[in-house]
N, C-alpha and C positions, 0 to 999 in steps of 0.2 A: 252519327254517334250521340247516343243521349245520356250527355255527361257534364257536368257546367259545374264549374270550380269558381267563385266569387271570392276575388281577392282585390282589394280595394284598399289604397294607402292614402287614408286622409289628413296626411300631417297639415295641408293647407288650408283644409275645411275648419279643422279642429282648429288653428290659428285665428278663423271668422270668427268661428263661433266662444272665443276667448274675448272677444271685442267687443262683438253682441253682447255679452252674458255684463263684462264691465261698464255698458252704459244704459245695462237694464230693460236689452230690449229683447225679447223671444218671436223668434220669425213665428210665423203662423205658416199654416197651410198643411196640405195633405204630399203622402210622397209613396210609390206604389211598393211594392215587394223588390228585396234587393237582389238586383240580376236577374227576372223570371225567376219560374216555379213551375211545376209539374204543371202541364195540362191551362196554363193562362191564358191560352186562347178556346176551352173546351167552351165555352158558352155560357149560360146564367149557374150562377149557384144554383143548388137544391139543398134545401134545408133537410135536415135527418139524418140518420147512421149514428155506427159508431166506428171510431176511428181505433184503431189496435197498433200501439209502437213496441216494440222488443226493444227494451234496452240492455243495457252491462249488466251485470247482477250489483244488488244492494252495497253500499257502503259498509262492510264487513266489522270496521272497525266505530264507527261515530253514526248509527242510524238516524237521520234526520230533516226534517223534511221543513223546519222553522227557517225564514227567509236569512233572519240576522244570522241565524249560526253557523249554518250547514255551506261546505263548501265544495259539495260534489255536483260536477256540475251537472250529470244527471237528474239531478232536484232541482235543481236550480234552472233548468226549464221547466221543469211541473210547477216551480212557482212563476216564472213567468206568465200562466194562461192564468192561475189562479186571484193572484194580487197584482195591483196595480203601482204605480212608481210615480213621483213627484212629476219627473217628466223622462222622454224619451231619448236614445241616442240614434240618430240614421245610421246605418253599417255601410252606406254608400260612401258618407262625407264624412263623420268623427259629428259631423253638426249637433250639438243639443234641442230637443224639440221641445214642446206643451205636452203635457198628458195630464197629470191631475193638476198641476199649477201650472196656471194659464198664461204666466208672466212673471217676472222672476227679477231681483236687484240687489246689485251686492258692491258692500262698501270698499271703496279705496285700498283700505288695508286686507282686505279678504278675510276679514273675522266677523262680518256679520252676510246670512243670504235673508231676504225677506223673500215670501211668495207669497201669491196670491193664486189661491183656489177655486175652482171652476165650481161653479153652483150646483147642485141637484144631486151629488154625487153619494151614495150611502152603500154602507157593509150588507151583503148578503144576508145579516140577520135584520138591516132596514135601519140600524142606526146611521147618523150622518156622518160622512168623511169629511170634515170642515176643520178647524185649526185645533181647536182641541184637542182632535186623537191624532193631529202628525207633530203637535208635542209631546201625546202620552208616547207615541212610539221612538221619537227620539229619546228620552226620560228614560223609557224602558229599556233600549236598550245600551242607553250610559249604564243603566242598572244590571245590564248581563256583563259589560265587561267588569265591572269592579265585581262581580260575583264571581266571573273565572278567571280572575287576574290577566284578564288581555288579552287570551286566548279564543276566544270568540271567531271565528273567520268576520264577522261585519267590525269587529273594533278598529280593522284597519283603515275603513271606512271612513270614522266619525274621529281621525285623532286631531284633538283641541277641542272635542264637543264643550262646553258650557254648559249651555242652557236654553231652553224656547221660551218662546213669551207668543203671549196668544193677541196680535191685535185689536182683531172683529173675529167673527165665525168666518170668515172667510179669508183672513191675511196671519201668518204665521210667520216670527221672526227667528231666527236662529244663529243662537251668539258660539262663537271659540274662541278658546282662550289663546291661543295662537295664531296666524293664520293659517287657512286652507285652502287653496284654489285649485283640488281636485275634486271638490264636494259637490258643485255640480255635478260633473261628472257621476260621481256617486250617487247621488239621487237616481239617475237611472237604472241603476242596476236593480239586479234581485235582491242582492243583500238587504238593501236599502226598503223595500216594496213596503206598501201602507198598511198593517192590519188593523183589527179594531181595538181601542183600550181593553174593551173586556178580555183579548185574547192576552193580554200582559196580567192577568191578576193569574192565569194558570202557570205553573210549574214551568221551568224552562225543559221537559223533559215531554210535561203532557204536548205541549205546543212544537218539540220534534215530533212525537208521532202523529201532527196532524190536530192537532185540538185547538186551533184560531180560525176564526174567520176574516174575509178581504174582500175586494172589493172588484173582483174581475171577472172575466169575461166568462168561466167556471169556476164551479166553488167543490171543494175537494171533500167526495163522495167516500173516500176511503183510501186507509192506506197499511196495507199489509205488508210488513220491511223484506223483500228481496221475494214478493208472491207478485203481489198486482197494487197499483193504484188508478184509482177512478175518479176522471172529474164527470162531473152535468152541467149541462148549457144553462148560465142564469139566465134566466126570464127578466126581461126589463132593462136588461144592459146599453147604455147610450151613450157611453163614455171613453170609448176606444183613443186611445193615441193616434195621434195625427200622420203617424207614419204607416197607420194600416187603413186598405181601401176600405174593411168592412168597420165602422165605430161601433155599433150597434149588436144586435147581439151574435152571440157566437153560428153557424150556419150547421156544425156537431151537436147532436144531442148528444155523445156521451164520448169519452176518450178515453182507453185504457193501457197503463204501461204495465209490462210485464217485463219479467228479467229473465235473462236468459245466458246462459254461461258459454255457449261453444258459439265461438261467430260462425262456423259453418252452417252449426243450426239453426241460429238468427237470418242467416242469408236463406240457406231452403226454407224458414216459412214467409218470408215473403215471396221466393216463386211458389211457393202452391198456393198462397193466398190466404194462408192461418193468420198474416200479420199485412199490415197496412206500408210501416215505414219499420225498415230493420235499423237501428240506431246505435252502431259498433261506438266500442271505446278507441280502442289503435284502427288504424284506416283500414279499408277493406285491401284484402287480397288484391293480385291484378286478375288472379284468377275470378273470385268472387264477383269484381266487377264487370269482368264479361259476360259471369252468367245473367248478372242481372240486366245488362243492357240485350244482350240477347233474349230474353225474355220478354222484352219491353216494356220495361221499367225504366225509372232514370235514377243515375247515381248524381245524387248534387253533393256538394262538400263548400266548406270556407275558411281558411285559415282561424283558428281560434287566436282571438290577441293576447296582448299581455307579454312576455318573456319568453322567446320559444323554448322547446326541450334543448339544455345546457347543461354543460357539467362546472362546476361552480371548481375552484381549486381548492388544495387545505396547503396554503405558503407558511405553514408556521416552523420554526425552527426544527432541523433534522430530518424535512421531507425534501424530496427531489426537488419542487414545484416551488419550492421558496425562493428558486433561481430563476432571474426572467427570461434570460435566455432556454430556459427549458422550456417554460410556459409558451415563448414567440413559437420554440419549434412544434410544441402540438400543432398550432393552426396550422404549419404548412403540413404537417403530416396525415392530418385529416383531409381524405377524399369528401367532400360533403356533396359534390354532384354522384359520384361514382356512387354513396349511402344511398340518397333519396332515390334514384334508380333501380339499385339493386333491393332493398328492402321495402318498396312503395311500387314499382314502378317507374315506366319511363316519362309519364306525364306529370308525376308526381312534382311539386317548386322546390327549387332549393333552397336551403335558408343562408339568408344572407346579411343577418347579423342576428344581433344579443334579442331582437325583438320580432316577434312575428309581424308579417307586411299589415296585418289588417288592426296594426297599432297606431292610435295618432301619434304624430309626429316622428316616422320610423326613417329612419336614416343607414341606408343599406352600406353596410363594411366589404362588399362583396372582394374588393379586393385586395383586404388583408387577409382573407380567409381562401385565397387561392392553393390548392394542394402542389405541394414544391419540396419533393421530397429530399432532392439536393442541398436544396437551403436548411433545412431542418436540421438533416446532418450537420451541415456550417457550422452553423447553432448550437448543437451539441456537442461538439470538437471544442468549441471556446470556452463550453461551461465545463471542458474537462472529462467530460465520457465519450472514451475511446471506443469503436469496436471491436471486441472479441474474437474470434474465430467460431464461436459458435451462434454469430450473428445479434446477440445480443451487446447493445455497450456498458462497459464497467468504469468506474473511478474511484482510487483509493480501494480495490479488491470487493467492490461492490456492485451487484449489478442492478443497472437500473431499471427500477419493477415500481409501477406503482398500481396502487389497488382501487377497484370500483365497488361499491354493494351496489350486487344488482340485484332487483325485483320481479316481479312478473309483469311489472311496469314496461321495464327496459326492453323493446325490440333492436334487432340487431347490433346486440353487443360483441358476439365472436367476429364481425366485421371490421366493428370499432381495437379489436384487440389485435385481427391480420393487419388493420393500415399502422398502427404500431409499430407492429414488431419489424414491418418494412422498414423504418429508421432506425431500429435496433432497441424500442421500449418495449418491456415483458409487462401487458397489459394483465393484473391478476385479478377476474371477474369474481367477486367474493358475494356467493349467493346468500340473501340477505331478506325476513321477511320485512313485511312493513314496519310491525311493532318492532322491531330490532334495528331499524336506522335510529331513532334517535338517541340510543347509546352507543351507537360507530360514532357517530357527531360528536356527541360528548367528549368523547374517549381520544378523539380525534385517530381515532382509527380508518385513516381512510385517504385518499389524494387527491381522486373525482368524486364529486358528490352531484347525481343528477337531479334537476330541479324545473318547476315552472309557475305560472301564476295563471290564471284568467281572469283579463283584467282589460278593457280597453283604456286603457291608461298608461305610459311609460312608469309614472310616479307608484307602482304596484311593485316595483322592483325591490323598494326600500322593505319592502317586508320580507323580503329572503336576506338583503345585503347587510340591512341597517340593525346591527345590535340592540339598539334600543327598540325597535318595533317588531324585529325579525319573531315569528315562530320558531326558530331554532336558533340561538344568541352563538350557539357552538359555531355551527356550519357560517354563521353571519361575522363572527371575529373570524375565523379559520380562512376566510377566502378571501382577505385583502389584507396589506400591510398599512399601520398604523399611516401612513401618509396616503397610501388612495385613500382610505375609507374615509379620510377628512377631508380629502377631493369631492368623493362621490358624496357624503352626505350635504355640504355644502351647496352640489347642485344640484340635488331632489330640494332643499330648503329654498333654494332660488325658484325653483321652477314652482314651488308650494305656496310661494311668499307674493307673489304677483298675478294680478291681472292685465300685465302686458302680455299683448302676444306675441311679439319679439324677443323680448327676455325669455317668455317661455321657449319658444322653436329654439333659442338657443343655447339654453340651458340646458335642454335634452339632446340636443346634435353633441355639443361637448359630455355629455355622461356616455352617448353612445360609442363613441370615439376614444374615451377614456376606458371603458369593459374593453377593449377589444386589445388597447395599446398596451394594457398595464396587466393584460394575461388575467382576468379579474372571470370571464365568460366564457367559456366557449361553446358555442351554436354547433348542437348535433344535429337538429330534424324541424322544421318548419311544424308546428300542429295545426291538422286540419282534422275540420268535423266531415266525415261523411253523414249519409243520407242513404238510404236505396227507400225510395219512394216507389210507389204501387203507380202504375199509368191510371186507373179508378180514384185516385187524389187528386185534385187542382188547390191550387193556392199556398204550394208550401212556401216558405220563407225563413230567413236567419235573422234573427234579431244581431245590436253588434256584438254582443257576446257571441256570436255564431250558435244559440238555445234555438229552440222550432218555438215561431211564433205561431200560435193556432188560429188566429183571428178570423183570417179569409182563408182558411181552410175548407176543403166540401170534399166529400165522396160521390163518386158518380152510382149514381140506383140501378 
């Protein structure tokens, strides 16, 4: 069966490399593709082709294709191949690697990182990437968030920026005014990826459609929002991250994503061959994925990290959920193996806490989140809602109903609403576009509110939970009570404030322990990326964001 699911729980790697990073030392070395790839044993690369991926269609609402801003992650692998990142994360271990800074040191208090930058390195239009332009691009973009007042997708990134200071051409220091010891970490990402100063003097609007240049492995030919974008192989590239076999240049002359709306359709053109890799948003079919392995193709997939798909609660006064005993009874009332089965498939993981497995430091709740319908009941009887006669439970002449906005987001929600109404809750699925959630938020109009991040980081959480950082201040006060939220924020600050890596693993074992006990999370669906890869591809691989690295990518002629 040609199917390989890459699910990898680096909390202890990510622990090393918390050690590493506080005594200033960056392992070196090289490390191949994580978990195989299409066709790794096909034999030598062949330079040429071009590669065809079908992705989701266009960001409907925020078109955008600038590293700092954009937060779909379908761009955010097209900037992957295009720009380059301070340094790399392994998707094996959680480990931080070298990529454009060679070696890395960071103070006691976690508010200053210095790096040092690998020599020869320059932007596709040939200016140099040395310390001056990874301060213009820090600078620049403290300058996007105080222009959208924080709204930005990368502000969450850089909170406590300061200020850079340029050592030599080559060593670059980077002050906060807080500390930060997620920012490593963030260096790696896309968000974070190096472009050139001159691409910061354009518009933050020309630079989403595509008008900067970087410094990677292709440099981005075009980009038509929700038609096609195209990169081209730079010529001259030597500078590959340590975590891909190929450093040099890319093995693709050209790479083109197109979007496409019906996953059926995205699945038939890669069996007839229109398309290279089909690259679905919600996970393939079980049907889809047979056809493709029947065809002889492979379907890869890897948990995406960060927060998995969760329904966040609204406890504020006069909703059901403000009681914890109602909150304890969802998780027993949620089938979460019976879900991932019945709406995924049988192969499909279950999830088994507030975090997807392929998060550092992931500490699995599996069993508090046992389905136990009897207990739920219990639960519900103490907090005063009787059953009915018409299977629903009521208290004080009210029955208990709480409401969802669902999306075209949300898969198997009439599911979510039958394991319900089994304990006697009237799940009311309140169809909802996207631009219309953040006035249910507001309004607090609403009980479950579902949510996620990507993010290999636990510390990503805080930007849904934490009031002050949150994109939604609503949904972020609405779904804790004045005493967790001072729990929880407390230990994102602990786990932010240190370069131990004991305090850290522990910091985040208690936050995760703390979502699950205090009814704060609840774990619908593990996110994972699929893949239907072409058997005429060798070299695919998941960066740890689970993005398609194109590095050692080849087509077969």
């Amino acid at each position: 069966m040609k199917r390989r699911l890459h699910s990898h729980r680096p909390g202890l790697a990510a622990m090393a490399l918390a050690v590493t990073a506080a005594l200033g030392l960056a392992a070196c070395g090289s490390s191949g593709d994580d978990d195989g790839a299409a066709g790794d044993t096909a034999g030598t690369p062949v330079a040429g082709g071009t590669l065809k991926v079908a992705f989701f269609p266009d960001n409907p609402v925020f078109t955008c294709l600038d590293p700092f801003q954009t937060y779909w992650i379908e761009h955010r692998t097209v900037i992957r191949n295009v720009a380059d990142s301070l340094t790399d994360q392994d998707p094996k271990t959680g480990e931080i690697k070298p990529w454009l800074a060679e070696k890395w040191e960071i103070s006691a208090d976690g508010k200053e990182y210095t790096f040092h930058l690998r020599d020869g390195v320059t932007f596709s239009d040939g200016t140099p990437l040395d310390a001056a332009a990874v301060k213009a691009n820090f600078d620049g973009d403290k300058s996007i968030v105080e222009e959208t007042g924080g709204t930005a997708y990368g502000a969450s990134y850089i909170l406590g920026y300061d200020r850079s200071e340029v050592v030599d051409p080559s060593t670059v220091k980077i002050f906060f005014s807080t500390p930060n010891a997620s920012f490593l970490q963030a260096t790696s990402t896309t968000n974070l990826a190096i472009i050139s100063p001159a691409s910061y003097k354009k518009t933050s609007k020309e630079r989403c459609l595509g008008d900067y240049v970087a410094s990677g492995a292709f440099t981005l030919e075009s980009y038509k929002p929700n038609e096609l974008t195209t990169l081209k192989r730079r010529p001259g590239y030597a500078w590959g991250s340590a975590l891909s076999e190929n450093t040099g240049e890319a093995h693709l002359d050209t790479v083109e994503f197109s979007y496409v709306a019906e996953d059926s359709v995205r699945t038939g053109n890669l069996l007839s061959g229109t398309v290279d890799i089909a690259w679905p948003r919600n996970p393939f079919t079980v049907e889809d994925r047979e056809l493709i392995e029947k065809s002889g193709d492979v379907v890869e997939s890897r948990p995406l990290p960060g927060p998995a798909s969760v329904f966040f609660p609204n406890v504020s006064a006069g909703h059901p959920l403000a009681d914890l005993n109602v909150r304890k009874a969802l998780y027993k009332a949620f089938d979460l193996e019976s879900y991932a089965k019945t709406v995924f498939g049988a192969d499909y993981p279950v999830v088994t806490g507030a975090f997807n497995s392929t998060t550092p430091y992931f500490v699995s709740q599996a069993d508090k989140l046992r389905h136990d319908p009897a207990g739920a009941g219990k639960l519900l009887d103490q907090a005063g809602w009787k059953l009915g006669p018409d299977g629903y439970r009521y208290k004080d002449n009210q029955k208990l109903t709480l409401k969802t906005p669902t999306t075209t987001f949300n898969v198997g929600s009439e599911l979510i609403q039958d394991q319900l109404k089994q304990v006697g809750i009237d799940l009311v699925l309140d169809t909802t576009t996207t631009a219309e959630l953040p006035a249910k938020y507001k309004n607090g109009d609403y009980d479950l509110a579902g949510s996620y991040f990507t993010r290999a980081d636990p510390g990503a959480l805080q930007f849904i939970l934490d009031p002050a950082h949150a994109n939604s201040k609503a949904l972020a006060t609405n779904a804790t009570t004045p005493e967790t939220l001072a729990k929880l924020t407390g230990l994102f600050a602990k786990a932010a404030q240190t370069t131990d890596a004991e305090t850290t693993k522990q910091a985040y074992a208690d936050l995760q322990n703390l979502l699950i006990d205090q009814g704060v999370s609840f774990p619908q669906f593990e996110r994972v990326q699929y893949a239907g890869v072409s058997s005429q591809v060798h070299g695919f691989a998941f960066t740890s964001e689970s993005f398609l690295k194109l590095n050692d990518v080849w087509k077969q002629q």
